[in-house]
LOMARMAR-471302 format. One record per atom (N, C-alpha, C): x negated, y, z. Coordinates in steps of 0.001 Angstrom, whole numbers, padded with zeros to 6 digits, always signed. Each point is the difference from the previous one (the first is absolute). Layout:
XYZ;...
% end
This chain:
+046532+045202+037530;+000469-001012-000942;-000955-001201-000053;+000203-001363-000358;-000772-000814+000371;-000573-000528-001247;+000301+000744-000986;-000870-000179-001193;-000960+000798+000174;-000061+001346+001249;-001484+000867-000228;-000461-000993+000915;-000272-000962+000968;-000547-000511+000354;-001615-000573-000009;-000867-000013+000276;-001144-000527-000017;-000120-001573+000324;-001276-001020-000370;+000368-001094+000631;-000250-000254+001584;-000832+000716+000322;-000015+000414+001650;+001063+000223+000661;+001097+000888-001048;+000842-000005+000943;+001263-000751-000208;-000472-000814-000919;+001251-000862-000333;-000518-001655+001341;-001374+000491-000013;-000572-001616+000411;+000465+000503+001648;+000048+001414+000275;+000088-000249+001632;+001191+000311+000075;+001413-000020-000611;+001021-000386-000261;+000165-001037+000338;-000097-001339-000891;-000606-001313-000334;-000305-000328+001631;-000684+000478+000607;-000549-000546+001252;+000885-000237+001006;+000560+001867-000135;+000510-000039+001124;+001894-000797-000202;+000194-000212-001077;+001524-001187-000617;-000863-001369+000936;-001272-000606-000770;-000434-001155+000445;+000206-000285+001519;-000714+001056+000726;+000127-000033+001478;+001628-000204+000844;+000795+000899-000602;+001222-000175+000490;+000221-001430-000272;-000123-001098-001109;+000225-001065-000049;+000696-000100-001686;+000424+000898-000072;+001096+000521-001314;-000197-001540-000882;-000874+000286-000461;-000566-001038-001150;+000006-001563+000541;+000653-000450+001456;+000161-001091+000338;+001654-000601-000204;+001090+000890-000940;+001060+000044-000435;-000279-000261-001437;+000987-001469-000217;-000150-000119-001483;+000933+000936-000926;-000886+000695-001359;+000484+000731-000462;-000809+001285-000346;-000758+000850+001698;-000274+000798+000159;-000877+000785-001105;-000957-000917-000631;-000805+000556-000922;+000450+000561-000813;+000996-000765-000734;+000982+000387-001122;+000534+001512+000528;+000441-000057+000701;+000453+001710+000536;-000989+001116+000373;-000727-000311+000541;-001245+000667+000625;-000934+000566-001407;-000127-000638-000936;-000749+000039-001222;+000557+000974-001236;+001246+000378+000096;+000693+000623-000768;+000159+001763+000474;+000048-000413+001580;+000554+001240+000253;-001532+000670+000443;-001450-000687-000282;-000920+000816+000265;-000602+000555-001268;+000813-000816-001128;-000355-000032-001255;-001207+000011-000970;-000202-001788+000539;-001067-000756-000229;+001039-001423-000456;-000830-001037-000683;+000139-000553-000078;+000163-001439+000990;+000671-001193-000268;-000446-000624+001373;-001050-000994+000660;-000503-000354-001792;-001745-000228-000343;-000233+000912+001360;-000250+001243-000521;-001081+000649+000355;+000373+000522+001785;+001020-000456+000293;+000567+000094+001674;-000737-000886-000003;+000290-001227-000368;-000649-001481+000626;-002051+000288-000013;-000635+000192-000851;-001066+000850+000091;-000570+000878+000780;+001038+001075+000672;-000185+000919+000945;-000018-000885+001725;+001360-000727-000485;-000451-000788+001347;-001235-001147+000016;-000547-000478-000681;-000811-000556+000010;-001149+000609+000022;-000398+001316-000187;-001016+000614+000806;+000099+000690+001665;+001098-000393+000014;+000416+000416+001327;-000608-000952+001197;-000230-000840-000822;-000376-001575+001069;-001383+000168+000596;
% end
């Protein structure tokens, strides 16, 4: 379930969406952020340590 999640494993989640490109579709965050069930603050955050 992706509420037991850790942020490790939400962040290499996060990575591996980034890599495919995912997040270069407008919209994506908004979807991506719900169904990992996080906020999309805190997506936008995750990817920004990703950098």
């Amino acid at each position: 379930p992706m509420d037991k999640l850790t942020k490790q494993d939400r962040l290499d989640i996060i990575r591996n969406i980034k890599d495919r490109g995912i997040f270069l579709i407008k919209g994506a965050v908004g979807i991506v952020a719900p169904e990992l069930k996080i906020s999309i603050p805190t997506l936008y955050r995750y990817l920004q340590a990703l950098k």
